[in-house]
mmCIF file of the N, C-alpha and C atoms, coordinates in Angstrom:
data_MODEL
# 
_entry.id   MODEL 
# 
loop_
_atom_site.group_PDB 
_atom_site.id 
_atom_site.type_symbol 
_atom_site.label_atom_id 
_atom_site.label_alt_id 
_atom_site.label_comp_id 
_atom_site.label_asym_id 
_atom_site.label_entity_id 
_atom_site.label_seq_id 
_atom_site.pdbx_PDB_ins_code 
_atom_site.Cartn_x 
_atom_site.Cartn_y 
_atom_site.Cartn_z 
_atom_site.occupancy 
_atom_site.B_iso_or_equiv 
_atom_site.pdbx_formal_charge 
_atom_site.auth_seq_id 
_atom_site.auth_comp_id 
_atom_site.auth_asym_id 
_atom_site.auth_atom_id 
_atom_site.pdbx_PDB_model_num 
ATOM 1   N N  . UNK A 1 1  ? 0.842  -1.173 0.000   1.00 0.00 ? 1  UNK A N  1 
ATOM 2   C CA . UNK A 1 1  ? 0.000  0.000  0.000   1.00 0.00 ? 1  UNK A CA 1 
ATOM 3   C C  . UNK A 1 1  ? 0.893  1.245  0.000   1.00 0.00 ? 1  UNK A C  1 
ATOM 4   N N  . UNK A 1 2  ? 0.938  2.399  -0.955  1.00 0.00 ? 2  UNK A N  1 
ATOM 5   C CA . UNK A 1 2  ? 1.608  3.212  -0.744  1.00 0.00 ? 2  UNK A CA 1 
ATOM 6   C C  . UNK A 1 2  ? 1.442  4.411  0.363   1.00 0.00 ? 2  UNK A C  1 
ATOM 7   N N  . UNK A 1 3  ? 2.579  4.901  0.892   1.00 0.00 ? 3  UNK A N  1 
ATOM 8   C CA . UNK A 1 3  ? 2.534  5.994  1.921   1.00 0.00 ? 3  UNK A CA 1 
ATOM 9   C C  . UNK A 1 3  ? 1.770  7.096  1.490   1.00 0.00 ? 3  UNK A C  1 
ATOM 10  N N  . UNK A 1 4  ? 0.917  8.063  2.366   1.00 0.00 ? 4  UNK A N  1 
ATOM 11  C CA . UNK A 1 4  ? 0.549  9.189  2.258   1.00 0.00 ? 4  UNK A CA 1 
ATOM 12  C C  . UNK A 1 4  ? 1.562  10.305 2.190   1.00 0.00 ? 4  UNK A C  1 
ATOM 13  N N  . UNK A 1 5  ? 1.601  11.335 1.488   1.00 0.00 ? 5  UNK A N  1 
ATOM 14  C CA . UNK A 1 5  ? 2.701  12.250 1.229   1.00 0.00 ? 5  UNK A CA 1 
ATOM 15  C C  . UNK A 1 5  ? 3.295  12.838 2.914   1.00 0.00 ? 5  UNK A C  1 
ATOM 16  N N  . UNK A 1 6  ? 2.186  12.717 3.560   1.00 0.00 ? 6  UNK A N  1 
ATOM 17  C CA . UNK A 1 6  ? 2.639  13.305 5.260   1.00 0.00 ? 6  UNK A CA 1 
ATOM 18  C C  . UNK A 1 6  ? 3.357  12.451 6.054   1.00 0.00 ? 6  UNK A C  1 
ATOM 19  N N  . UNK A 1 7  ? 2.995  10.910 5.539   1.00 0.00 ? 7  UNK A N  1 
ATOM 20  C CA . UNK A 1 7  ? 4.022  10.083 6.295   1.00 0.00 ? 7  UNK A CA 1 
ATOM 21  C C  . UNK A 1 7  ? 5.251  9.959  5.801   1.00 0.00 ? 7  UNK A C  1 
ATOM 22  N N  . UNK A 1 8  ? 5.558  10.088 4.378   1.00 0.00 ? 8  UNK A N  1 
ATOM 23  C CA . UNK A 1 8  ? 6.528  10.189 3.927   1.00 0.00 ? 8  UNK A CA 1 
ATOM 24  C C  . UNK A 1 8  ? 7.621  11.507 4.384   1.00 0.00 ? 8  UNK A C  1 
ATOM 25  N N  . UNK A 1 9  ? 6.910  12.448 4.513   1.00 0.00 ? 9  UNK A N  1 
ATOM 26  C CA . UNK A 1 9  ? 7.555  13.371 5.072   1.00 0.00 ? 9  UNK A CA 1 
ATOM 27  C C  . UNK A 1 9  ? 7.724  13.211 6.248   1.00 0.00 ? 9  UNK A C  1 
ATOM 28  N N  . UNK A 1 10 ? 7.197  12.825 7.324   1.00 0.00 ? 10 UNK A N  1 
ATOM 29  C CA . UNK A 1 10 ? 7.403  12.569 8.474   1.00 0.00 ? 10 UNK A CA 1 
ATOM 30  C C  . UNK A 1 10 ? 8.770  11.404 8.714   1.00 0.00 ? 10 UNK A C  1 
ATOM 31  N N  . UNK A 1 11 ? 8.225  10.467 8.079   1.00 0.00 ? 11 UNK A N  1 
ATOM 32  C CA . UNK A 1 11 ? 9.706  9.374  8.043   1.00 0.00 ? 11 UNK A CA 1 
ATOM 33  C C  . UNK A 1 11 ? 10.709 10.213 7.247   1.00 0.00 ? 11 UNK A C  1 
ATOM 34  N N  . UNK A 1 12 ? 11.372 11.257 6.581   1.00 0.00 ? 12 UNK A N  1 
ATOM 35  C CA . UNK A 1 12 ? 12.555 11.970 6.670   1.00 0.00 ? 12 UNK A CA 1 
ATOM 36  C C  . UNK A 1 12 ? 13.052 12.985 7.633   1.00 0.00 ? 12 UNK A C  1 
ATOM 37  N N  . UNK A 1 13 ? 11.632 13.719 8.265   1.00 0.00 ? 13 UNK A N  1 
ATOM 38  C CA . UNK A 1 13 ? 11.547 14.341 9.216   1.00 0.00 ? 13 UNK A CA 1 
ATOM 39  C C  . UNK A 1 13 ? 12.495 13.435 10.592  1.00 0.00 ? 13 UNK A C  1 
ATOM 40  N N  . UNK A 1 14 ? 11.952 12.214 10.712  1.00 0.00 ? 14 UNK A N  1 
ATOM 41  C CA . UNK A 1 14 ? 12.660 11.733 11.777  1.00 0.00 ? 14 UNK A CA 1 
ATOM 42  C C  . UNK A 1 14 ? 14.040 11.127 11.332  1.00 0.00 ? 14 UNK A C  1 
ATOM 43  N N  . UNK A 1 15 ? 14.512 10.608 10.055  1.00 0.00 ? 15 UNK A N  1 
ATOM 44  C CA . UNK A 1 15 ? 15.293 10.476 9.759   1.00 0.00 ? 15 UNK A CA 1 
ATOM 45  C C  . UNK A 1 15 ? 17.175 11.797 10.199  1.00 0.00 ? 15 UNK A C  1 
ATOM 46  N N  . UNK A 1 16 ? 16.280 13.269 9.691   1.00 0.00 ? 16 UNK A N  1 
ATOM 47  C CA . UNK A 1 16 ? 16.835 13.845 10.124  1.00 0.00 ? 16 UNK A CA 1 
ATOM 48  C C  . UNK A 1 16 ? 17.226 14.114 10.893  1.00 0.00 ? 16 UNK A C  1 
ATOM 49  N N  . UNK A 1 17 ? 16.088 14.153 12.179  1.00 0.00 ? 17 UNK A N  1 
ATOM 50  C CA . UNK A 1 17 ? 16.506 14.320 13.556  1.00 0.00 ? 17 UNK A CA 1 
ATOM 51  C C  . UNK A 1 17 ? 17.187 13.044 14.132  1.00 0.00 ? 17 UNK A C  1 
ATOM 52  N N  . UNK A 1 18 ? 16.795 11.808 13.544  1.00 0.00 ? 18 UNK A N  1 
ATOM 53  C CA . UNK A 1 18 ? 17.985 10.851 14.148  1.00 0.00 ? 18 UNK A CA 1 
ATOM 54  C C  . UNK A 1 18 ? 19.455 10.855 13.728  1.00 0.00 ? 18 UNK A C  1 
ATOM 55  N N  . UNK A 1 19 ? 19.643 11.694 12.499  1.00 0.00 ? 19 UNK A N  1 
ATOM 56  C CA . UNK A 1 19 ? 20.917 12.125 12.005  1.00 0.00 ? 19 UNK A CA 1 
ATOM 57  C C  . UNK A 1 19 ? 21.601 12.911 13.030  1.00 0.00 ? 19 UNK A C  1 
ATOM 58  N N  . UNK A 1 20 ? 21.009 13.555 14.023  1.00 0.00 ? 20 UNK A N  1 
ATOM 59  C CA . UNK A 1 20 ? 21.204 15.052 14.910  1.00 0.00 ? 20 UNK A CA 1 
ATOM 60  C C  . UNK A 1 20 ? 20.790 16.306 13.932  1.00 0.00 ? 20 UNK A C  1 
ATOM 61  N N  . UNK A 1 21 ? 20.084 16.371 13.519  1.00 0.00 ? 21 UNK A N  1 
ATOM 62  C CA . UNK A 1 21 ? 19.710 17.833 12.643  1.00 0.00 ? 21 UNK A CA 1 
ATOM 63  C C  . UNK A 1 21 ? 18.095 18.051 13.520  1.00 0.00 ? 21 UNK A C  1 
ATOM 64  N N  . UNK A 1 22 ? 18.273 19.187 13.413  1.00 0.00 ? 22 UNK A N  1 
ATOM 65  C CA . UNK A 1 22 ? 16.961 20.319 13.836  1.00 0.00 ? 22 UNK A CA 1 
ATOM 66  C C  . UNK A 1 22 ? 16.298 20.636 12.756  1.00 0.00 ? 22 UNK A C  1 
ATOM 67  N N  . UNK A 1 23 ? 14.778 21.312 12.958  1.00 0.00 ? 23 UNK A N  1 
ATOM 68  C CA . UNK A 1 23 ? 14.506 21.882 11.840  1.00 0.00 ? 23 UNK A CA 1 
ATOM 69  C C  . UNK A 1 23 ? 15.032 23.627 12.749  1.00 0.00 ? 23 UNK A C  1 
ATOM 70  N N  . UNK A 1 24 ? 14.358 24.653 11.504  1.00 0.00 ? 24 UNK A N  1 
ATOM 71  C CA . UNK A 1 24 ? 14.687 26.043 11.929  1.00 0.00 ? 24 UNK A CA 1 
ATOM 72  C C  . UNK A 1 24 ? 14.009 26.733 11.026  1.00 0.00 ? 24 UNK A C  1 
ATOM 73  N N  . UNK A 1 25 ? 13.448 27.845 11.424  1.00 0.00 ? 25 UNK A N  1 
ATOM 74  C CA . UNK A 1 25 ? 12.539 28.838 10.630  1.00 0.00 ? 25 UNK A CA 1 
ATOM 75  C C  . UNK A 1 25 ? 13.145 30.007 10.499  1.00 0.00 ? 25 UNK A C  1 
ATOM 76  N N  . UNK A 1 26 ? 13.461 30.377 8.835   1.00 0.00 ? 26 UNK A N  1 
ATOM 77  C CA . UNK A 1 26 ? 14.436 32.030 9.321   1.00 0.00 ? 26 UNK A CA 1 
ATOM 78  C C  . UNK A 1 26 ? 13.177 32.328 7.932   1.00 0.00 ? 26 UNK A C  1 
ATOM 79  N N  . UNK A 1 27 ? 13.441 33.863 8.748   1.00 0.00 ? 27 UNK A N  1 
ATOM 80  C CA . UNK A 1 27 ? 12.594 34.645 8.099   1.00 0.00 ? 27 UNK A CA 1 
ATOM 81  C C  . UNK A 1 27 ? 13.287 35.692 7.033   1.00 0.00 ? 27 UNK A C  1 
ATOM 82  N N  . UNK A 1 28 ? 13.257 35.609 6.073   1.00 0.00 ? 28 UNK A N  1 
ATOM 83  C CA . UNK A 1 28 ? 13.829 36.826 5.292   1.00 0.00 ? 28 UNK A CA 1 
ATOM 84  C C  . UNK A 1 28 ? 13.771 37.962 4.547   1.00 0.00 ? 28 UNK A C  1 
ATOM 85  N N  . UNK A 1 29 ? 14.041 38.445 4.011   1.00 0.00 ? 29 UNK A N  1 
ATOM 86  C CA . UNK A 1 29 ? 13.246 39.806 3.134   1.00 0.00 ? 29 UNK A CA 1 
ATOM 87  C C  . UNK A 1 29 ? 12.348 39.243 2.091   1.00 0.00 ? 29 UNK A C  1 
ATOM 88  N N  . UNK A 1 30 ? 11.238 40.065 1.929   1.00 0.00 ? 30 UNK A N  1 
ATOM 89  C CA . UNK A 1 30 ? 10.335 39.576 0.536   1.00 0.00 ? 30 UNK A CA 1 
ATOM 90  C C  . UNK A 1 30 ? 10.892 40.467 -0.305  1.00 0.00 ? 30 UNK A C  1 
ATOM 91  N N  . UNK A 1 31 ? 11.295 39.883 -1.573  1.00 0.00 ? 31 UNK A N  1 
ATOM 92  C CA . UNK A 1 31 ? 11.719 40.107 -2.639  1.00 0.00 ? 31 UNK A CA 1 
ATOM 93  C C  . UNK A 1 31 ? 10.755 40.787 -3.653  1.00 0.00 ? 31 UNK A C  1 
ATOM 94  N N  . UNK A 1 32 ? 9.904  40.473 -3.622  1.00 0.00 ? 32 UNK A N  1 
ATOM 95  C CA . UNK A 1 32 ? 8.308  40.799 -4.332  1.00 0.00 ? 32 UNK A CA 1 
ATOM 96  C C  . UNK A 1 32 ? 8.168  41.960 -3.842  1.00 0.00 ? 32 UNK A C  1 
ATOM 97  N N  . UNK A 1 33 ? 8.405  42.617 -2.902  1.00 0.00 ? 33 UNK A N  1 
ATOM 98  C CA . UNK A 1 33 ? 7.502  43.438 -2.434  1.00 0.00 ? 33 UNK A CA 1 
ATOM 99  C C  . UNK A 1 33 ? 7.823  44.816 -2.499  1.00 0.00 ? 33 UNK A C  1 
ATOM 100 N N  . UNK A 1 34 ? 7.370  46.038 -2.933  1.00 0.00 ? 34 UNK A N  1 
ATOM 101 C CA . UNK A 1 34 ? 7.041  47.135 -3.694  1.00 0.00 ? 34 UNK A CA 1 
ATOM 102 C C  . UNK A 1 34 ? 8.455  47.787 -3.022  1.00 0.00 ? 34 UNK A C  1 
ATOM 103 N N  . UNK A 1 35 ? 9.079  48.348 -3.100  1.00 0.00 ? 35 UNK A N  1 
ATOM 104 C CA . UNK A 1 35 ? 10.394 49.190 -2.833  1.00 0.00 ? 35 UNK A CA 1 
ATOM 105 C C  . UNK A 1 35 ? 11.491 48.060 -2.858  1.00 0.00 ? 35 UNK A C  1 
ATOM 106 N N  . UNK A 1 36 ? 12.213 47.246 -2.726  1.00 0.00 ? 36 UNK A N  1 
ATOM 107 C CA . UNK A 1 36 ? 12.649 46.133 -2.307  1.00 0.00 ? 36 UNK A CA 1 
ATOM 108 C C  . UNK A 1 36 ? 13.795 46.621 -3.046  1.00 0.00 ? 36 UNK A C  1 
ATOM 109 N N  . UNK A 1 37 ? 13.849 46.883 -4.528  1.00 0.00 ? 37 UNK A N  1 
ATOM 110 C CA . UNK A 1 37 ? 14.862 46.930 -5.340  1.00 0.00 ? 37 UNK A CA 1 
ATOM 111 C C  . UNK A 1 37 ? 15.404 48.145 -4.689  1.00 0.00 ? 37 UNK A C  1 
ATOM 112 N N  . UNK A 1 38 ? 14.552 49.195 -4.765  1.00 0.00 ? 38 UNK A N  1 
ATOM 113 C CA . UNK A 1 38 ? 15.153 50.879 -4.380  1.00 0.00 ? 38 UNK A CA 1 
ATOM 114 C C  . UNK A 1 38 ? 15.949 50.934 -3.059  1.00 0.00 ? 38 UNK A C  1 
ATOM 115 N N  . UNK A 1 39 ? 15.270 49.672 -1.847  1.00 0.00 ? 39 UNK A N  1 
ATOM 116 C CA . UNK A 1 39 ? 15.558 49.630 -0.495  1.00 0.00 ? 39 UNK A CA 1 
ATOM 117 C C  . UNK A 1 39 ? 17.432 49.152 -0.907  1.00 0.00 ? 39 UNK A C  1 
ATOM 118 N N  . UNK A 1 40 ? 17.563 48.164 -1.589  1.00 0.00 ? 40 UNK A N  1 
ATOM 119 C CA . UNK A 1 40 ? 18.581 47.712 -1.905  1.00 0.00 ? 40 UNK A CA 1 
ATOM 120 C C  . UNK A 1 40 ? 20.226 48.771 -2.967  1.00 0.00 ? 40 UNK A C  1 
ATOM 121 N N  . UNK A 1 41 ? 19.011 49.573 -3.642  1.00 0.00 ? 41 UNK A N  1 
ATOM 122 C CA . UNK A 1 41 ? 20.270 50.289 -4.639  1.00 0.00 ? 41 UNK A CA 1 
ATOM 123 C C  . UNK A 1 41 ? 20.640 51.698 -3.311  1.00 0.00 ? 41 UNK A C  1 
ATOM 124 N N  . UNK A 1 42 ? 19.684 51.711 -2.298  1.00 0.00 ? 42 UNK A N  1 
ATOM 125 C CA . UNK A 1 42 ? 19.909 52.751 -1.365  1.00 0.00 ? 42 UNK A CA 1 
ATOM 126 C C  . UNK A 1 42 ? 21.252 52.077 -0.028  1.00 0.00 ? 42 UNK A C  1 
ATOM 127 N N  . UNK A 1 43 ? 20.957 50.940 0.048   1.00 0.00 ? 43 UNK A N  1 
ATOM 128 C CA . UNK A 1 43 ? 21.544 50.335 1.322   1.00 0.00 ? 43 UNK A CA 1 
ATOM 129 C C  . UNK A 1 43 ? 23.463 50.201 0.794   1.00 0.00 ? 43 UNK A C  1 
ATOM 130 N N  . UNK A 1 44 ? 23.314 49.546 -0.742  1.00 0.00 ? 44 UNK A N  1 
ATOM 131 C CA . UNK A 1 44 ? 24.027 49.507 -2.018  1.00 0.00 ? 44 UNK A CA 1 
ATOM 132 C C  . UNK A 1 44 ? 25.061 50.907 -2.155  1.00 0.00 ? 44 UNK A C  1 
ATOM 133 N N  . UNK A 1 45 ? 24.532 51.591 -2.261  1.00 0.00 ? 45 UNK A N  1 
ATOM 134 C CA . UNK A 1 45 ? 25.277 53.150 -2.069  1.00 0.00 ? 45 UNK A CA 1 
ATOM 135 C C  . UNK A 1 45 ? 25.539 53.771 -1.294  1.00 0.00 ? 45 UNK A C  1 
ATOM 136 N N  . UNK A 1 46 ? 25.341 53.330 0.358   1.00 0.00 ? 46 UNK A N  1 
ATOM 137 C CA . UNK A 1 46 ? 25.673 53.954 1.220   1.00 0.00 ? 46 UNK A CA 1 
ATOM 138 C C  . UNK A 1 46 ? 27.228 53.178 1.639   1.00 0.00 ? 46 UNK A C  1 
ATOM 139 N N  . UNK A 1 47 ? 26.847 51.638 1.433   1.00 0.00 ? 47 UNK A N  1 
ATOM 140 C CA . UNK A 1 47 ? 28.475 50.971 1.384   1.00 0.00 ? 47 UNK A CA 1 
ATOM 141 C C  . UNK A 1 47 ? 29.223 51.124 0.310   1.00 0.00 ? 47 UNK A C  1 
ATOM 142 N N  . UNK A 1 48 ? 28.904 51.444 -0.475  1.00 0.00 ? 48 UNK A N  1 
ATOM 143 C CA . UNK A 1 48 ? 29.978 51.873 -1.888  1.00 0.00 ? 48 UNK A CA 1 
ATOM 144 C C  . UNK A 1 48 ? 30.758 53.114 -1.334  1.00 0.00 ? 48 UNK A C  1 
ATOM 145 N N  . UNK A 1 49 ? 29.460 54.385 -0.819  1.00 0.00 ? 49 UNK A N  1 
ATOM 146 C CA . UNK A 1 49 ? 30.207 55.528 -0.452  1.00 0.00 ? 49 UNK A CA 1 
ATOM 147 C C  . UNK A 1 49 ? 31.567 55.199 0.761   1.00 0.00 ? 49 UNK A C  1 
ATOM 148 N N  . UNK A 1 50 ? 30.798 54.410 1.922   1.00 0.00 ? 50 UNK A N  1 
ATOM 149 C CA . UNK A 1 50 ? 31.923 54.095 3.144   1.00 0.00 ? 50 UNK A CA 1 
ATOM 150 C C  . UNK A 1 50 ? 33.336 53.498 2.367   1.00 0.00 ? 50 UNK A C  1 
ATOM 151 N N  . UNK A 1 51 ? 32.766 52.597 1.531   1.00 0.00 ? 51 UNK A N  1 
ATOM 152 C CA . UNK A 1 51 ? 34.269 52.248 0.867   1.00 0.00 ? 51 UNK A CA 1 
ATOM 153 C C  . UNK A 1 51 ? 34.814 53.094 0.355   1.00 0.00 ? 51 UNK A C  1 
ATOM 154 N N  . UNK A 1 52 ? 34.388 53.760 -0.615  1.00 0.00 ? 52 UNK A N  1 
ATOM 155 C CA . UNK A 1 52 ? 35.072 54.962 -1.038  1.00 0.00 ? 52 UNK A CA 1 
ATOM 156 C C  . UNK A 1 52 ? 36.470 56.149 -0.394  1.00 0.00 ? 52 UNK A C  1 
ATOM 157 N N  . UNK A 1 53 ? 35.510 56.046 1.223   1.00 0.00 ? 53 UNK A N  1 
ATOM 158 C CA . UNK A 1 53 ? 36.142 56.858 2.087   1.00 0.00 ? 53 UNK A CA 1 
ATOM 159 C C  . UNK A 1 53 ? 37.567 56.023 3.095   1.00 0.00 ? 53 UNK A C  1 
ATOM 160 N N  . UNK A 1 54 ? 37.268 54.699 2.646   1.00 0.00 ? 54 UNK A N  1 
ATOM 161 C CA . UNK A 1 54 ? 38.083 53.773 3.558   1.00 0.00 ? 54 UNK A CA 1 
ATOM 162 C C  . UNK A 1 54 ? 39.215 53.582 3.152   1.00 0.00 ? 54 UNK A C  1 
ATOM 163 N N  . UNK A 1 55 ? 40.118 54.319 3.526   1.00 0.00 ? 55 UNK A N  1 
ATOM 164 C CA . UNK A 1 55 ? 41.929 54.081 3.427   1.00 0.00 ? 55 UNK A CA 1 
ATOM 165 C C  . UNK A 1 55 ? 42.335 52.889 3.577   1.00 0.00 ? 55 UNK A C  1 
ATOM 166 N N  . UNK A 1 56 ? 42.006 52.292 4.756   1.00 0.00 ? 56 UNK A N  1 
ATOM 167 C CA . UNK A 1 56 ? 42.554 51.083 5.565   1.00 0.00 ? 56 UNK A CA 1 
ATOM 168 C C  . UNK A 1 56 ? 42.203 50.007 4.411   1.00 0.00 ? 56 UNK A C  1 
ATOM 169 N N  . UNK A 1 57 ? 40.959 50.118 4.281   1.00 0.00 ? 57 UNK A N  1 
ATOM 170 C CA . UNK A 1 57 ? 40.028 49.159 2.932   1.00 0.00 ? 57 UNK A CA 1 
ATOM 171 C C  . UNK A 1 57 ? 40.853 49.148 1.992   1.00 0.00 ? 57 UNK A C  1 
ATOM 172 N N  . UNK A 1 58 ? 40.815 50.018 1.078   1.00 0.00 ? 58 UNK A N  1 
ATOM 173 C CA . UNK A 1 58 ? 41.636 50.056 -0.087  1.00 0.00 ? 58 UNK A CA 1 
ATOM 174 C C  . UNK A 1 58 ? 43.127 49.548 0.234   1.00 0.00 ? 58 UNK A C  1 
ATOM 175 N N  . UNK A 1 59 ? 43.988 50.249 0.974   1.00 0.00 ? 59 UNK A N  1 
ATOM 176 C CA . UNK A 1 59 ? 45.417 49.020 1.190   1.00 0.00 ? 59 UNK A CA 1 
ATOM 177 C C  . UNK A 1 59 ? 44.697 47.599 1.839   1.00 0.00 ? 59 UNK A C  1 
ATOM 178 N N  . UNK A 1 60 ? 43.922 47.133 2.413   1.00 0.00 ? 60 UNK A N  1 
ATOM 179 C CA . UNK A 1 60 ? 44.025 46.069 2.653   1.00 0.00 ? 60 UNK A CA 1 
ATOM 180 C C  . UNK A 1 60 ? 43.751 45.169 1.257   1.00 0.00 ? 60 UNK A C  1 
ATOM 181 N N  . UNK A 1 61 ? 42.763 45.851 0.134   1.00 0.00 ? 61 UNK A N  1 
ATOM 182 C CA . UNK A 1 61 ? 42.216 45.245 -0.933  1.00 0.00 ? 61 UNK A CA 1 
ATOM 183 C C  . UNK A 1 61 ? 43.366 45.202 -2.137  1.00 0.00 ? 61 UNK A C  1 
ATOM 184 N N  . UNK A 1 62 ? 44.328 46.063 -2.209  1.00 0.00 ? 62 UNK A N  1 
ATOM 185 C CA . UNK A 1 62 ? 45.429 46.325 -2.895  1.00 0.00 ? 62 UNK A CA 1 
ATOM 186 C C  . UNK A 1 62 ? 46.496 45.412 -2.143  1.00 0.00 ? 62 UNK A C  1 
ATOM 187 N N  . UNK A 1 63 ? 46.720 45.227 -0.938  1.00 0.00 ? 63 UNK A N  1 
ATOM 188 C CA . UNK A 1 63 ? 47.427 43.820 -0.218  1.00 0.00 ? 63 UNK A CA 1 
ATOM 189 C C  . UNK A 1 63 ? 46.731 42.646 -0.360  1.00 0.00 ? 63 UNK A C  1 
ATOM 190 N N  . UNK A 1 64 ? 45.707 42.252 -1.014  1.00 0.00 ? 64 UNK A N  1 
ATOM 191 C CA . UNK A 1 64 ? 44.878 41.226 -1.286  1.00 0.00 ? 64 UNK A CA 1 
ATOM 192 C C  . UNK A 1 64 ? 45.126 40.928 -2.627  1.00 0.00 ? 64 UNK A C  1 
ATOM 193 N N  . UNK A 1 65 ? 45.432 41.793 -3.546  1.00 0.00 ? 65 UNK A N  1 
ATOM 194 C CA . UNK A 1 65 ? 45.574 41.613 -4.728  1.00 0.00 ? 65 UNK A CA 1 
ATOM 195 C C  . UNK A 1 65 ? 47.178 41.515 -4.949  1.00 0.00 ? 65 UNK A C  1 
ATOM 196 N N  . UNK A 1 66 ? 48.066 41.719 -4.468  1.00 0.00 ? 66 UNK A N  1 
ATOM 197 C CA . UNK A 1 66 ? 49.299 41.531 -4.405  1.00 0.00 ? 66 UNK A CA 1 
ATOM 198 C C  . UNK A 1 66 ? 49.307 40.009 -3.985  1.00 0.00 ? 66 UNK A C  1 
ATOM 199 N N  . UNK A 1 67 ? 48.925 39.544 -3.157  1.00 0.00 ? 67 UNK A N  1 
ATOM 200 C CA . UNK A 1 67 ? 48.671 38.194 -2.552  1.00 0.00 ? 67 UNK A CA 1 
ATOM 201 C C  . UNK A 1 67 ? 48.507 37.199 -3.386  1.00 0.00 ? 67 UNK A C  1 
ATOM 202 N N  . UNK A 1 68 ? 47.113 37.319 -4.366  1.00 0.00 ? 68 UNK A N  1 
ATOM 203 C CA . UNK A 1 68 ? 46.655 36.807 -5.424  1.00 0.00 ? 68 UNK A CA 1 
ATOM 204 C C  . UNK A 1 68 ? 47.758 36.452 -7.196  1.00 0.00 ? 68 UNK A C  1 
ATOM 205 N N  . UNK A 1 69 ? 48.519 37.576 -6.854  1.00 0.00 ? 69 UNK A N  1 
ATOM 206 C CA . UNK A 1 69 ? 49.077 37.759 -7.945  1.00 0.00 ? 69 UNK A CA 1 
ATOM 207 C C  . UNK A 1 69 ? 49.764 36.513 -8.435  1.00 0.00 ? 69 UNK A C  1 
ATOM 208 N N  . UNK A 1 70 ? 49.439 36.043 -9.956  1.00 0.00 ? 70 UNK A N  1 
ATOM 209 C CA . UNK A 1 70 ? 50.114 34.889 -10.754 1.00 0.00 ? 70 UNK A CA 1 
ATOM 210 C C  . UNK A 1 70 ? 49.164 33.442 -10.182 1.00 0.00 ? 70 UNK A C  1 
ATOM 211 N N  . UNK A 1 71 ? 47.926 33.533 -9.419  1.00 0.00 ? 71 UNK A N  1 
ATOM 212 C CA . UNK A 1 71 ? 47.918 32.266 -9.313  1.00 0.00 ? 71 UNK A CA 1 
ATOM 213 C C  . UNK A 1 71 ? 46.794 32.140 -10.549 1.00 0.00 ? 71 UNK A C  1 
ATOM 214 N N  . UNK A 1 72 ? 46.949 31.114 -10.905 1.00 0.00 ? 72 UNK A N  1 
ATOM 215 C CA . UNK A 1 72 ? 46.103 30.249 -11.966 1.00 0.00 ? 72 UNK A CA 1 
ATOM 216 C C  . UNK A 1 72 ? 44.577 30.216 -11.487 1.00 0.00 ? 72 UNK A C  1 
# 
């Protein structure tokens, strides 16, 4: 007789947790939703500007690229 889709989920459900895994609920930004892009090209330009102003940043990113140099 085949499983119902809830028991099936349930037998991975416990599978997992006998693995040691949890479940967890994270909540995140809605993407859909009316300003989202603008919220982003605003948040976007306020760290572009800080970099801009960051000395320390720039030699550390110019010592990062020295670092890098010649590898494949």
């Amino acid at each position: 007789m085949p499983t119902s889709v809830s028991q099936r989920v349930q037998k991975r459900r416990d599978a997992l947790r006998a693995a040691g895994l949890r479940p967890v609920q994270i909540w995140v930004p809605d993407t859909r939703r009316p300003g989202f892009e603008a919220e982003c090209r605003r948040q976007a330009g306020l760290v572009a500007q800080a970099d801009r102003a960051d000395d320390a940043l720039k030699d550390f990113l110019d010592q990062a690229l020295v670092d890098v140099d010649g590898w494949e």
